[in-house]
C-alpha positions as a Markdown table, in Angstrom:
| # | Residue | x | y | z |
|---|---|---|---|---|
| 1 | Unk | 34.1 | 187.1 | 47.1 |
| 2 | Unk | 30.8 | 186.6 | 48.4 |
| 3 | Unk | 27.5 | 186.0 | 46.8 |
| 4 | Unk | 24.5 | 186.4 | 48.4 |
| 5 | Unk | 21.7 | 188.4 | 49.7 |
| 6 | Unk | 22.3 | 191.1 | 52.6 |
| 7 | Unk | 26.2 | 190.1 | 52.8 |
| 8 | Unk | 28.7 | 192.2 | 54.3 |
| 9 | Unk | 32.4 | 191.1 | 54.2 |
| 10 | Unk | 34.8 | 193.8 | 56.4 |
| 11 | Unk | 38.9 | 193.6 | 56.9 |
| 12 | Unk | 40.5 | 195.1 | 60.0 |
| 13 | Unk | 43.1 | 197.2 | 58.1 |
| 14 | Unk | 45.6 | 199.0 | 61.0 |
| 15 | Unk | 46.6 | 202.9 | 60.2 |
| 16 | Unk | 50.1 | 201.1 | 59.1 |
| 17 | Unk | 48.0 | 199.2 | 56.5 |
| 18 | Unk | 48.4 | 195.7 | 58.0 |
| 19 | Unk | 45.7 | 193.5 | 58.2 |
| 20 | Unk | 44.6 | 192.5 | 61.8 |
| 21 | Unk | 44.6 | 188.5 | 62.4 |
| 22 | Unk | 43.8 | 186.3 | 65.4 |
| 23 | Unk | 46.4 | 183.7 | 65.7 |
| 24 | Unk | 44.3 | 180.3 | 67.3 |
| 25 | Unk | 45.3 | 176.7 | 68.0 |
| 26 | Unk | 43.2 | 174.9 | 65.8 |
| 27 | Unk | 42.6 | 170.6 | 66.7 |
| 28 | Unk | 42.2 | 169.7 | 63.2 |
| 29 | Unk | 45.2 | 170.1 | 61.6 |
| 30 | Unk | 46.9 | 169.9 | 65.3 |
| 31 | Unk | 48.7 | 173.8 | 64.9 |
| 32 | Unk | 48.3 | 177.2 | 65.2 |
| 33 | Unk | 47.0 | 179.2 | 62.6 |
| 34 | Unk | 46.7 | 182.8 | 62.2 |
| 35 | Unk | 43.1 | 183.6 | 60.5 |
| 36 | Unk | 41.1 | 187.0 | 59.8 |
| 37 | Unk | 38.8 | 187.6 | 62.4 |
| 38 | Unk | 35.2 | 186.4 | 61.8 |
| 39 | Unk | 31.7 | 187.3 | 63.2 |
| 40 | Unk | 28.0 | 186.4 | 62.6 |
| 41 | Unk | 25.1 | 188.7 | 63.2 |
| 42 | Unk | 22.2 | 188.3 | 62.2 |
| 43 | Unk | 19.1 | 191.0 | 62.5 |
């Protein structure tokens, strides 16, 4: 959940009903991890 003024949170759901991920080699932890896709706009 997200509190805050003027926030939007959206899921990428597929016509299946699975939930779209990006799977992306992160340094920190040294793997690959599969994460919801993520975006900043601002207006």
């Amino acid at each position: 959940m997200l509190a805050g003024s003027r926030t939007v949170a959206v899921v990428a759901i597929t016509t299946k009903g699975d939930i779209v991920l990006t799977r992306q080699f992160r340094p920190g932890p040294g793997k690959v991890l599969h994460e919801h896709r993520a975006a900043l706009w601002t207006t």
